[in-house]
PDB file with one MODEL, atoms N, CA, C and O in Angstrom:
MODEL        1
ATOM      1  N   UNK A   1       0.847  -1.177   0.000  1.00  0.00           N
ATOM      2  CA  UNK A   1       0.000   0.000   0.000  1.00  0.00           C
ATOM      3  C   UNK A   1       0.883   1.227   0.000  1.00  0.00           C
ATOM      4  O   UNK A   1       1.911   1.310   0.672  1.00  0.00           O
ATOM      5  N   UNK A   2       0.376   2.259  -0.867  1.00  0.00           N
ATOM      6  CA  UNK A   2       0.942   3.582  -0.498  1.00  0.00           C
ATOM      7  C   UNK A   2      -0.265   4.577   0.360  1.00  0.00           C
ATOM      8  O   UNK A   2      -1.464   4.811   0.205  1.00  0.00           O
ATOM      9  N   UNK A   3       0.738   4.965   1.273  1.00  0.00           N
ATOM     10  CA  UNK A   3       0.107   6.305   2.467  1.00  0.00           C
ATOM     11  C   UNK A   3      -0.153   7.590   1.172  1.00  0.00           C
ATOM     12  O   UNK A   3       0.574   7.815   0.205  1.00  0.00           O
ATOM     13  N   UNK A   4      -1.717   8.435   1.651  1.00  0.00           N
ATOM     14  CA  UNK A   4      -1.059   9.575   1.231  1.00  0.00           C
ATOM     15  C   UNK A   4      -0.127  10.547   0.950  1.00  0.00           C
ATOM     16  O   UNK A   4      -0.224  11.456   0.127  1.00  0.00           O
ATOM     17  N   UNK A   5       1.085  10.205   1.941  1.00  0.00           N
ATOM     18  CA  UNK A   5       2.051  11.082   2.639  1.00  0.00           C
ATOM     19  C   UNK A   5       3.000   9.945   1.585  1.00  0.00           C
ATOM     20  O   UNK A   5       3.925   9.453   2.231  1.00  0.00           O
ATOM     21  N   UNK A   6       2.957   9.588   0.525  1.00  0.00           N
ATOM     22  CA  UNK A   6       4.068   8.843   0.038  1.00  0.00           C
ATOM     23  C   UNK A   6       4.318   7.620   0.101  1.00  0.00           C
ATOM     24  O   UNK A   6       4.443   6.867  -0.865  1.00  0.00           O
ATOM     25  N   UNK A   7       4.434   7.256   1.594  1.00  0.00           N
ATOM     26  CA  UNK A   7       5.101   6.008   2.278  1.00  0.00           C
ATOM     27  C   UNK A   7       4.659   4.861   1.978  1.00  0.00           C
ATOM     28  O   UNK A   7       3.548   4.704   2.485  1.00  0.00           O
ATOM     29  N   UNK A   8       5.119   3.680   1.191  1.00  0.00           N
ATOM     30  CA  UNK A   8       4.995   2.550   1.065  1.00  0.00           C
ATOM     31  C   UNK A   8       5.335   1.301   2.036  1.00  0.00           C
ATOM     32  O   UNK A   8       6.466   1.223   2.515  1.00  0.00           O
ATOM     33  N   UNK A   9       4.188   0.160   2.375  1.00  0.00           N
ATOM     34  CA  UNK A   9       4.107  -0.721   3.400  1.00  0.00           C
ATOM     35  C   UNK A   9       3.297  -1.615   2.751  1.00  0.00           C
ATOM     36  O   UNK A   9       2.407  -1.466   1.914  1.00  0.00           O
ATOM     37  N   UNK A  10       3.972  -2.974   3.524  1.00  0.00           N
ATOM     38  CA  UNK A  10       2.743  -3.863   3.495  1.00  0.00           C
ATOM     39  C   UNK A  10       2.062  -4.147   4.925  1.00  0.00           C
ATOM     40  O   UNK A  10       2.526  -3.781   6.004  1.00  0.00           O
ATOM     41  N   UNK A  11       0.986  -4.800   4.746  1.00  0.00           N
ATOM     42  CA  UNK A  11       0.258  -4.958   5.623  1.00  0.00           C
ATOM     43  C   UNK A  11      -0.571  -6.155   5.216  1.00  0.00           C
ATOM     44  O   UNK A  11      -0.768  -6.324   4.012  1.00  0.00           O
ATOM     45  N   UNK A  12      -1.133  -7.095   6.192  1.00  0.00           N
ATOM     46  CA  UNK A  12      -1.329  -8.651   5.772  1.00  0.00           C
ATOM     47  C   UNK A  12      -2.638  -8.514   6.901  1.00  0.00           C
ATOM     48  O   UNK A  12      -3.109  -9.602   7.234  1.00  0.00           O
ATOM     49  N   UNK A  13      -3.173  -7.481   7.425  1.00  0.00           N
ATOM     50  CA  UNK A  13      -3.972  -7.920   8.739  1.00  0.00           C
ATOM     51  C   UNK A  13      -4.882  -8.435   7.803  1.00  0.00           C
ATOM     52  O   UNK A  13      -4.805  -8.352   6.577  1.00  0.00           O
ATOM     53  N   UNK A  14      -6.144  -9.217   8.790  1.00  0.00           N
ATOM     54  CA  UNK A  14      -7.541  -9.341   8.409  1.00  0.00           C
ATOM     55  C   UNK A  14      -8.084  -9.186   9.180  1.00  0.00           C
ATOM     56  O   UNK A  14      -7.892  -9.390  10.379  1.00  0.00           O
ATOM     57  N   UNK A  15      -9.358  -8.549   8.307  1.00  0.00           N
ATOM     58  CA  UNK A  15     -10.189  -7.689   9.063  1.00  0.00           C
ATOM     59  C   UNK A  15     -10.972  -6.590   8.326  1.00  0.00           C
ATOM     60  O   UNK A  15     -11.258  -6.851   7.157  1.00  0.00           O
ATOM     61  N   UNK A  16     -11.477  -5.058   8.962  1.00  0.00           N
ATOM     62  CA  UNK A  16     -11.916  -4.411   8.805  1.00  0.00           C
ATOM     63  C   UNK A  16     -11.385  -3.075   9.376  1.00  0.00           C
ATOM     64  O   UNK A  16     -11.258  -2.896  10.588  1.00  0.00           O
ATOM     65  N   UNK A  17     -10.991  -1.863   8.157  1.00  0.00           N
ATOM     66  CA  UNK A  17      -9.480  -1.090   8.611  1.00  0.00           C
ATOM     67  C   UNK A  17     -10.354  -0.014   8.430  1.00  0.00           C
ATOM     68  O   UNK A  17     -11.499  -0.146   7.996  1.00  0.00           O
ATOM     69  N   UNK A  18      -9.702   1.344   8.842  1.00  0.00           N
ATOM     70  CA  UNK A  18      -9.912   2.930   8.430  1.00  0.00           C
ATOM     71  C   UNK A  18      -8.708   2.750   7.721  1.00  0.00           C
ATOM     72  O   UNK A  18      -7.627   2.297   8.098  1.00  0.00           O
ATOM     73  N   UNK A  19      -9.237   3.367   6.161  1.00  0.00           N
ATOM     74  CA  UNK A  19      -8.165   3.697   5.559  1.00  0.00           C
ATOM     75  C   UNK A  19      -7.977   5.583   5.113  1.00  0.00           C
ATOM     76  O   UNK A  19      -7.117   6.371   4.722  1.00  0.00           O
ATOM     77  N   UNK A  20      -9.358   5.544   5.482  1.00  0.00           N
ATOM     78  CA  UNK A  20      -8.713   7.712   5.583  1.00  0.00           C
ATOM     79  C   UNK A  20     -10.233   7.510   6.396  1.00  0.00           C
ATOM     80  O   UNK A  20     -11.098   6.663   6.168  1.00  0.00           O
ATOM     81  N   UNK A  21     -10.222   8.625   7.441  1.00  0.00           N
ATOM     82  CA  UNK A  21     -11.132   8.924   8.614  1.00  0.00           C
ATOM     83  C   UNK A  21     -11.006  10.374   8.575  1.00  0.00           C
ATOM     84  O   UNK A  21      -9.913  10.788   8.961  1.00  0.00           O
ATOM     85  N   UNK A  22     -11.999  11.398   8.141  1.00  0.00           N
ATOM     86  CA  UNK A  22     -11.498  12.692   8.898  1.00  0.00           C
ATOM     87  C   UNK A  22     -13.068  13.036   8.350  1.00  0.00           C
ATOM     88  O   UNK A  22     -13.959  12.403   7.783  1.00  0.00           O
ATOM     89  N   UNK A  23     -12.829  14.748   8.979  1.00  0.00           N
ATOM     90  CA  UNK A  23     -13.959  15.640   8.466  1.00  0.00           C
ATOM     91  C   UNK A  23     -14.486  15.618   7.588  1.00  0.00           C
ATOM     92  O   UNK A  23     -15.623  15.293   7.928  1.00  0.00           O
ATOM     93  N   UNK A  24     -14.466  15.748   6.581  1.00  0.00           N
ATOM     94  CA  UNK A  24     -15.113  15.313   5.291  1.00  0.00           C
ATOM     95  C   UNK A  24     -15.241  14.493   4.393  1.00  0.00           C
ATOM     96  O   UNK A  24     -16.181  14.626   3.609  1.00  0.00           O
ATOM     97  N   UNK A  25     -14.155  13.214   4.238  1.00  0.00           N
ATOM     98  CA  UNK A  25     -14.422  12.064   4.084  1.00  0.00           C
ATOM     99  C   UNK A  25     -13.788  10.591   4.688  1.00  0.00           C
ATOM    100  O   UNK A  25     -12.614  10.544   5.054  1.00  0.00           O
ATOM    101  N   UNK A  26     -14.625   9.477   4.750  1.00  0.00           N
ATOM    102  CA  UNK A  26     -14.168   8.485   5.499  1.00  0.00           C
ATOM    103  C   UNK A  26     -13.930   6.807   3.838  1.00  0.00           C
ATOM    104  O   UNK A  26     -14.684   6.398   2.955  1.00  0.00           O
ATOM    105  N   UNK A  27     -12.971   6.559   4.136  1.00  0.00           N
ATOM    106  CA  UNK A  27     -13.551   5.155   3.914  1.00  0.00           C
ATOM    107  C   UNK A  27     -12.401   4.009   4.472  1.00  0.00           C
ATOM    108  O   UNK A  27     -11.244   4.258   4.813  1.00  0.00           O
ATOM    109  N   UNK A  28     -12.968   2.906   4.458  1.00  0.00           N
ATOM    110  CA  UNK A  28     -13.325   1.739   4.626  1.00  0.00           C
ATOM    111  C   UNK A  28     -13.167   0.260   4.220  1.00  0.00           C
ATOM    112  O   UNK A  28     -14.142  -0.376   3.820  1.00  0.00           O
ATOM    113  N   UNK A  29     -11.843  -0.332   4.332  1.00  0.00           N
ATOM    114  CA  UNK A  29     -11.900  -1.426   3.299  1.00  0.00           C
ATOM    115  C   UNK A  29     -11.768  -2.843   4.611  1.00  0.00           C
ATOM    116  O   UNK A  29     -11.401  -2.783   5.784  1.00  0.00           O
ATOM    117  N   UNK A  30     -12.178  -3.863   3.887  1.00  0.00           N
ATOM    118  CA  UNK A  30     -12.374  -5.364   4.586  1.00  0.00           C
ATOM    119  C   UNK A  30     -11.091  -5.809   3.780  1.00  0.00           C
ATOM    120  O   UNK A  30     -10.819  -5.413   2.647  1.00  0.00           O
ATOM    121  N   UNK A  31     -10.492  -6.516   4.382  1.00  0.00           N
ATOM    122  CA  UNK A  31      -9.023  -7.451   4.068  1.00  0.00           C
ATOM    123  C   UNK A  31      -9.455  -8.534   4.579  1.00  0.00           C
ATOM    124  O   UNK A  31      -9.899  -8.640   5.722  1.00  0.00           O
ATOM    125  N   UNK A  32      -9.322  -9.668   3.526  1.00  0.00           N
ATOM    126  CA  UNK A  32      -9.445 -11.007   3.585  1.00  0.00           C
ATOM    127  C   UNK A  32      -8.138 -11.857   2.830  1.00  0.00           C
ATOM    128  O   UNK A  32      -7.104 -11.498   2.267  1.00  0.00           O
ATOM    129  N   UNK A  33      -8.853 -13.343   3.179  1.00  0.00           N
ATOM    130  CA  UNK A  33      -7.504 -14.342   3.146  1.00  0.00           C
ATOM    131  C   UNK A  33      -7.408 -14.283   1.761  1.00  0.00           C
ATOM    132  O   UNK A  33      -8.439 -14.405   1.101  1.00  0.00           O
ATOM    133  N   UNK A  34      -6.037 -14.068   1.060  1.00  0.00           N
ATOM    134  CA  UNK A  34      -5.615 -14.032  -0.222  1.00  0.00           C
ATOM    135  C   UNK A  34      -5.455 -15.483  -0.690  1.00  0.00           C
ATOM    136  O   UNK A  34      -4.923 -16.229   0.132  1.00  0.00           O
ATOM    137  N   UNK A  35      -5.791 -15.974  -1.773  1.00  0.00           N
ATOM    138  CA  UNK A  35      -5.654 -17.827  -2.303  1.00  0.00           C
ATOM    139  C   UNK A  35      -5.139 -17.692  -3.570  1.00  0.00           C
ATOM    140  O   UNK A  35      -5.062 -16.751  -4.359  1.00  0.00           O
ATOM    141  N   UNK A  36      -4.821 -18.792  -3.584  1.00  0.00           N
ATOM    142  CA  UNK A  36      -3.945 -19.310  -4.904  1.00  0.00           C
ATOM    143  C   UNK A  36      -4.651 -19.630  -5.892  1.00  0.00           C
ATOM    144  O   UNK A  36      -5.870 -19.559  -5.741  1.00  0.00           O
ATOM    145  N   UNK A  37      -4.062 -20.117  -7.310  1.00  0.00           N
ATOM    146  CA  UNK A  37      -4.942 -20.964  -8.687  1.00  0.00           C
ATOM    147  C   UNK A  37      -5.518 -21.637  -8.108  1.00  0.00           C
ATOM    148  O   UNK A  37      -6.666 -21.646  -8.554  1.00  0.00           O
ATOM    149  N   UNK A  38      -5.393 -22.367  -7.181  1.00  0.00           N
ATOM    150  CA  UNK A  38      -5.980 -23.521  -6.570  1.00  0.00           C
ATOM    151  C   UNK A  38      -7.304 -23.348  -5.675  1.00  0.00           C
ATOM    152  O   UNK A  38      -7.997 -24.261  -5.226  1.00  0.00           O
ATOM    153  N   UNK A  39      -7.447 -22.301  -5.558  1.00  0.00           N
ATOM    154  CA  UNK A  39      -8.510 -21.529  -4.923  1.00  0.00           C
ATOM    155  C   UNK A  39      -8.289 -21.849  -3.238  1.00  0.00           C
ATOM    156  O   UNK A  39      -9.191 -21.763  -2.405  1.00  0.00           O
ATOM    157  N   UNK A  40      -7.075 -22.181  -2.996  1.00  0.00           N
ATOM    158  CA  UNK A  40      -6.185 -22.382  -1.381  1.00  0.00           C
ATOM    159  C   UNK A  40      -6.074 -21.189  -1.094  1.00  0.00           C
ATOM    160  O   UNK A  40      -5.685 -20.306  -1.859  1.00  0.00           O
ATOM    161  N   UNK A  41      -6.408 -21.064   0.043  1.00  0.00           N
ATOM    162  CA  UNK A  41      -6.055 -19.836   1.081  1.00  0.00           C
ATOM    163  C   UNK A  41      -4.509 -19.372   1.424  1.00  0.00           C
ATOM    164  O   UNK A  41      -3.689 -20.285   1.521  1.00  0.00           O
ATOM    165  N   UNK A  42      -4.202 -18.458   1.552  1.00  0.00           N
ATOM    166  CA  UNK A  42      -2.650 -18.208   1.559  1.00  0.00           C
ATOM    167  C   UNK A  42      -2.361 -18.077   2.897  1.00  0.00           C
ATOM    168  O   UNK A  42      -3.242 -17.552   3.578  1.00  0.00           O
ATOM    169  N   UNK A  43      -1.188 -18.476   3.532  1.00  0.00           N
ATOM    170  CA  UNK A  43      -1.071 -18.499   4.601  1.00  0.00           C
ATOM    171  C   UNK A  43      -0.806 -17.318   5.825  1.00  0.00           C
ATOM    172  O   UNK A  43      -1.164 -17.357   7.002  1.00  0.00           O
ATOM    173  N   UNK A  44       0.170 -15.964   4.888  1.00  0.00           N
ATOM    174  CA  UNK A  44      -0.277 -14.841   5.363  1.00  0.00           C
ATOM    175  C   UNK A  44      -0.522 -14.051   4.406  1.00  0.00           C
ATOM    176  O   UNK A  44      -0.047 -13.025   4.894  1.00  0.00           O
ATOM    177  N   UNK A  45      -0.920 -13.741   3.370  1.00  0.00           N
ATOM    178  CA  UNK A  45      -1.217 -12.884   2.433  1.00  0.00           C
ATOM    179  C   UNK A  45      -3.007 -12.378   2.926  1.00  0.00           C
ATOM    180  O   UNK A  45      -3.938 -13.030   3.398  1.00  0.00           O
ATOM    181  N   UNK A  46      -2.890 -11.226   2.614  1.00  0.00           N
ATOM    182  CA  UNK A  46      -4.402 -10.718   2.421  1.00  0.00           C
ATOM    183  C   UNK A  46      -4.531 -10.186   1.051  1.00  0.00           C
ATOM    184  O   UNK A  46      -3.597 -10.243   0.252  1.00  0.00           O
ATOM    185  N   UNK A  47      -6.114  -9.475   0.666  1.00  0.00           N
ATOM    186  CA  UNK A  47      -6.339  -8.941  -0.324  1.00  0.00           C
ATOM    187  C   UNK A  47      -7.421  -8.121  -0.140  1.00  0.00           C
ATOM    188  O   UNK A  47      -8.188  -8.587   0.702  1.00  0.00           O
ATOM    189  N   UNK A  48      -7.845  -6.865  -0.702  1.00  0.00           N
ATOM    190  CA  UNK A  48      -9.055  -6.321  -0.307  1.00  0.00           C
ATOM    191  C   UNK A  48     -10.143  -6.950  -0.781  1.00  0.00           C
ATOM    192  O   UNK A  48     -10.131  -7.193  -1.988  1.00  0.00           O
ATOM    193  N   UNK A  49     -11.224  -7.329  -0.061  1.00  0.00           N
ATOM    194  CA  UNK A  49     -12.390  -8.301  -0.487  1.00  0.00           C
ATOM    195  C   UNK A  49     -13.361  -6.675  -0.529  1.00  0.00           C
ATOM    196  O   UNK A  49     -14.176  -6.624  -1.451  1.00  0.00           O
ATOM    197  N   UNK A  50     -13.287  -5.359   0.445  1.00  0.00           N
ATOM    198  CA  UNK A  50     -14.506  -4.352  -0.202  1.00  0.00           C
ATOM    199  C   UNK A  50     -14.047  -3.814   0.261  1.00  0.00           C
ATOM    200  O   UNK A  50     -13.076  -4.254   0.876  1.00  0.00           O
ATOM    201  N   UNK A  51     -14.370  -2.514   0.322  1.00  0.00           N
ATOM    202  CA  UNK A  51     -13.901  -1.125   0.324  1.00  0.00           C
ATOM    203  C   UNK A  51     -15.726  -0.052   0.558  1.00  0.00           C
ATOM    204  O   UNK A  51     -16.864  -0.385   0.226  1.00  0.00           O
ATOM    205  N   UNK A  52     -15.304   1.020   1.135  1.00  0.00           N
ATOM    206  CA  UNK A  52     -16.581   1.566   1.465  1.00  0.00           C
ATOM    207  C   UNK A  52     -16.494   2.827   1.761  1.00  0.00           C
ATOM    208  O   UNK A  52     -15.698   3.009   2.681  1.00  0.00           O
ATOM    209  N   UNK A  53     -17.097   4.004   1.271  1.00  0.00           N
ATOM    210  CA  UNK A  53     -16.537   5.344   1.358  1.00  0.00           C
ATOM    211  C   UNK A  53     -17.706   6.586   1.085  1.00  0.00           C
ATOM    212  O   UNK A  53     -18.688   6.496   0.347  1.00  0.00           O
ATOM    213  N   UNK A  54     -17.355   7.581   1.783  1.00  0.00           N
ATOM    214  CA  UNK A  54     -18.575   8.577   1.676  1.00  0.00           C
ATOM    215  C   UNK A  54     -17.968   9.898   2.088  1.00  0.00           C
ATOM    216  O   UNK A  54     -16.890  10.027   2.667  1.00  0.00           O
ATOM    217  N   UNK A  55     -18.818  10.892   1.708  1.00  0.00           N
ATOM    218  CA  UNK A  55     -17.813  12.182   1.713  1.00  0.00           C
ATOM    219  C   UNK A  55     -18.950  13.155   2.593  1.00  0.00           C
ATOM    220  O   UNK A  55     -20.138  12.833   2.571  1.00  0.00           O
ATOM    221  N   UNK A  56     -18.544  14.216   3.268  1.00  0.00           N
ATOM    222  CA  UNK A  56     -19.261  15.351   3.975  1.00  0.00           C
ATOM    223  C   UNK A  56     -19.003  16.601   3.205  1.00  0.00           C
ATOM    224  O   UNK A  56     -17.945  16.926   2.666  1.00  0.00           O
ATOM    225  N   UNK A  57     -20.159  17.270   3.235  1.00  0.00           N
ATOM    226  CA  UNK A  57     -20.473  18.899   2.446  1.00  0.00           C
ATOM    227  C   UNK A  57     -21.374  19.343   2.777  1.00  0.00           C
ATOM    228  O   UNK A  57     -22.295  18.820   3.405  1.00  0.00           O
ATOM    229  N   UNK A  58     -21.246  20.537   2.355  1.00  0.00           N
ATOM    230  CA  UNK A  58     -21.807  21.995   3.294  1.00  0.00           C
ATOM    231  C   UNK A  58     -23.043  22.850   2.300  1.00  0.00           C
ATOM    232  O   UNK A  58     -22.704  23.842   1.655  1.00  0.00           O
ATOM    233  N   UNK A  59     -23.991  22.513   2.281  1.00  0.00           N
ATOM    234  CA  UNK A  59     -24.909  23.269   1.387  1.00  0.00           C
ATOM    235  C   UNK A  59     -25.834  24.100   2.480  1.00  0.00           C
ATOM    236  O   UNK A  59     -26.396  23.773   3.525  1.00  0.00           O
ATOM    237  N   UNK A  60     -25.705  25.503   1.630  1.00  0.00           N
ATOM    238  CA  UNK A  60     -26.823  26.332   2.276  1.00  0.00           C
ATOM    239  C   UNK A  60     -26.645  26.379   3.778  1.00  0.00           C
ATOM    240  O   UNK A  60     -27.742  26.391   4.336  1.00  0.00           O
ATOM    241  N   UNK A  61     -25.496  26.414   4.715  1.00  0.00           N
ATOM    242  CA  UNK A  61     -24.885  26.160   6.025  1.00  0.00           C
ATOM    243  C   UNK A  61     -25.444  24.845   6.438  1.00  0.00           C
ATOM    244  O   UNK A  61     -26.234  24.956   7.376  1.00  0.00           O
ATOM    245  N   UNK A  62     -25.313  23.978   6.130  1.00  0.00           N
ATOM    246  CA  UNK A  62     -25.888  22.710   6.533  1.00  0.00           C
ATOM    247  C   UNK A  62     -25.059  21.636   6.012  1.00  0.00           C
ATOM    248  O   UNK A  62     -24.763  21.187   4.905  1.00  0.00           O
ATOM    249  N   UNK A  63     -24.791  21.390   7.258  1.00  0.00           N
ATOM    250  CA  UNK A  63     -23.450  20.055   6.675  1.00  0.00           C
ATOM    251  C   UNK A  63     -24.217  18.979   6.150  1.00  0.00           C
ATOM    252  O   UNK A  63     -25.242  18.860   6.822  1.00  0.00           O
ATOM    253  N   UNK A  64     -24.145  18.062   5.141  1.00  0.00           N
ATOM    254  CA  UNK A  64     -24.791  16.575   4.689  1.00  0.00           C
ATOM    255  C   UNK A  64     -23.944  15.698   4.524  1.00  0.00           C
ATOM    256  O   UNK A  64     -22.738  15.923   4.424  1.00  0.00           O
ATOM    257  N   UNK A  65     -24.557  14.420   4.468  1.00  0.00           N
ATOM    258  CA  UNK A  65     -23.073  13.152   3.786  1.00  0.00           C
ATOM    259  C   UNK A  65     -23.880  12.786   2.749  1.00  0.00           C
ATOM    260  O   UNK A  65     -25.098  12.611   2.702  1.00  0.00           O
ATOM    261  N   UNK A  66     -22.602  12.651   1.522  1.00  0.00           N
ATOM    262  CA  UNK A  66     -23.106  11.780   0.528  1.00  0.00           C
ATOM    263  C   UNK A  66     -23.516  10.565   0.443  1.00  0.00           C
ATOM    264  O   UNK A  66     -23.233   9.938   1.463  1.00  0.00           O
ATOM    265  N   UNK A  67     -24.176   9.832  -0.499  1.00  0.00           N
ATOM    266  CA  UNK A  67     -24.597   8.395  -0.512  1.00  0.00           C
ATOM    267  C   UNK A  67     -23.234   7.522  -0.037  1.00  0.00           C
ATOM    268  O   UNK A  67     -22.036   7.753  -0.201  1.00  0.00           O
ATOM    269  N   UNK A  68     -23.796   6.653   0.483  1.00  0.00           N
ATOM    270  CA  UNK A  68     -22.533   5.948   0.912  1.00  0.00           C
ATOM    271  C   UNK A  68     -22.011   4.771  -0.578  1.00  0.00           C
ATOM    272  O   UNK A  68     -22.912   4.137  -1.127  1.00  0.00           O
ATOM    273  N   UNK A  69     -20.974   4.659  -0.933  1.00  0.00           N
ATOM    274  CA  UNK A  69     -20.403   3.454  -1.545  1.00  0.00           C
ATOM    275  C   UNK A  69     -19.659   2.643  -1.295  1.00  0.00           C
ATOM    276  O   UNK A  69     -18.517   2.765  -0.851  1.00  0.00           O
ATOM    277  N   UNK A  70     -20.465   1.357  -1.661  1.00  0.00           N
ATOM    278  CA  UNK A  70     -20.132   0.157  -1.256  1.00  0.00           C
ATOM    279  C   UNK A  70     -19.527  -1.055  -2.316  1.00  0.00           C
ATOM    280  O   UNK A  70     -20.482  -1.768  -2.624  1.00  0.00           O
ATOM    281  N   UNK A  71     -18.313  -1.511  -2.953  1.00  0.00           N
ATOM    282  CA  UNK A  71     -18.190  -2.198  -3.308  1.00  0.00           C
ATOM    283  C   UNK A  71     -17.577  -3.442  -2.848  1.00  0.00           C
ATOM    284  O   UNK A  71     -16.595  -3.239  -2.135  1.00  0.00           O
ATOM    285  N   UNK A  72     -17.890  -4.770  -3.062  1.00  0.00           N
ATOM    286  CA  UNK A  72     -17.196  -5.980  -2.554  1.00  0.00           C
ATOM    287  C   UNK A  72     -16.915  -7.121  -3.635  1.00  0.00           C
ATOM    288  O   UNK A  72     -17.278  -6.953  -4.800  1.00  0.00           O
ATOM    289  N   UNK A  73     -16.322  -8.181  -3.265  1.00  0.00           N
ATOM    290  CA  UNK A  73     -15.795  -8.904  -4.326  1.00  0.00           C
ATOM    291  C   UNK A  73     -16.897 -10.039  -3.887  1.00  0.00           C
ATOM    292  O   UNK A  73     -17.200 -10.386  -2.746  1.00  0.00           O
ATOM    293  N   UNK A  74     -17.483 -10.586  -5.343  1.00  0.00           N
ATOM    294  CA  UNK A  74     -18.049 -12.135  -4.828  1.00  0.00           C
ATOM    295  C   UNK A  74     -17.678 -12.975  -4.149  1.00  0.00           C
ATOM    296  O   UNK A  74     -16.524 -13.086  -3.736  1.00  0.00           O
ATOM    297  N   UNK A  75     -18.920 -13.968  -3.840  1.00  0.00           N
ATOM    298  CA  UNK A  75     -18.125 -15.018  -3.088  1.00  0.00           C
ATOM    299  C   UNK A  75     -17.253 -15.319  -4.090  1.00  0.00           C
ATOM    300  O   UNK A  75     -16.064 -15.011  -4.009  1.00  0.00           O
ATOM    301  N   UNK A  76     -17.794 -15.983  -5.181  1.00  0.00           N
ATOM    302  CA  UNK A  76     -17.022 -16.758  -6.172  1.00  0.00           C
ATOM    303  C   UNK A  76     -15.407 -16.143  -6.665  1.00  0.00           C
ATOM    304  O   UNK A  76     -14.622 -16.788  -7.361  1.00  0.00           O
ATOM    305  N   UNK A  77     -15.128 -14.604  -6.056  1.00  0.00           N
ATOM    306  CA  UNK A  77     -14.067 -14.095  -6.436  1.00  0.00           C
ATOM    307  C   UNK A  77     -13.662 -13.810  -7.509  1.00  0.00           C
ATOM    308  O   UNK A  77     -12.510 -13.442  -7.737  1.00  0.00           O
ATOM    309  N   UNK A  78     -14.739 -13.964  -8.502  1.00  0.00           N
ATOM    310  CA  UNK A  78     -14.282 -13.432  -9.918  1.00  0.00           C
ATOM    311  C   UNK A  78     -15.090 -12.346 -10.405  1.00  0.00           C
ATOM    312  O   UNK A  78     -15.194 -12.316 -11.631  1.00  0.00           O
ATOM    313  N   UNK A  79     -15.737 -11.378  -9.710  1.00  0.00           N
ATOM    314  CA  UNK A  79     -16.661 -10.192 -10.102  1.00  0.00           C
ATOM    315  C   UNK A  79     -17.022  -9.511  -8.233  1.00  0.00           C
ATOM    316  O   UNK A  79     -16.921  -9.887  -7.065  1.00  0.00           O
ATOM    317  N   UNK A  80     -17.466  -8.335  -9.028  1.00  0.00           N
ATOM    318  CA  UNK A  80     -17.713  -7.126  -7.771  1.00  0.00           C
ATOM    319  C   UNK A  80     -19.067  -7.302  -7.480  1.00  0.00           C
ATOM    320  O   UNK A  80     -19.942  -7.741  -8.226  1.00  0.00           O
ATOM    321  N   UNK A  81     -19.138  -7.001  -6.577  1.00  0.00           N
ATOM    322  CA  UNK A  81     -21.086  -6.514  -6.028  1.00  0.00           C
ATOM    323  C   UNK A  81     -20.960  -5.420  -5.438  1.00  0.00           C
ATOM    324  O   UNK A  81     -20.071  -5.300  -4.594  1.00  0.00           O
ATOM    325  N   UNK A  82     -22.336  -3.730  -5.926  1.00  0.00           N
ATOM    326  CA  UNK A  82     -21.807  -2.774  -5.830  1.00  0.00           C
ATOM    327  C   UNK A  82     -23.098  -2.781  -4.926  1.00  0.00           C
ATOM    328  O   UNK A  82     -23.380  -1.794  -4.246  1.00  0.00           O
TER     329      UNK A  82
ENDMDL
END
């Protein structure tokens, strides 16, 4: 992964992360077990299985959030569900 700020890392957790959190926008990704051709689970590898994100704005002095978006990977792992 690259940080806004540049910085390149890996990271293998699983789970469910903040990947930007602030005032005006947030999102959201799920890390799951990464697998092989074989459709085998990897032993520490992850991969993003969804991601989820929404933004804050100011109309007419009134703060709102946008629709939220949601994308994830099938079970089957070969297509998205939005």
């Amino acid at each position: 992964m690259q940080t806004l700020d540049g910085h390149q890392f890996t990271f293998n957790g699983q789970g469910e992360y903040w990947m930007v959190k602030s005032e005006t926008f947030e999102l959201q990704a799920r890390l799951v077990r990464a697998w092989n051709a074989l459709d085998e689970p990897s032993v520490t590898g992850t991969v993003f299985g969804a991601v989820a994100g929404r933004a804050w704005y100011t109309e007419a002095n009134t703060t709102a959030a946008s629709s939220r978006v949601h994308v994830a990977m099938s079970a089957d792992r070969t297509s998205t569900r939005l």
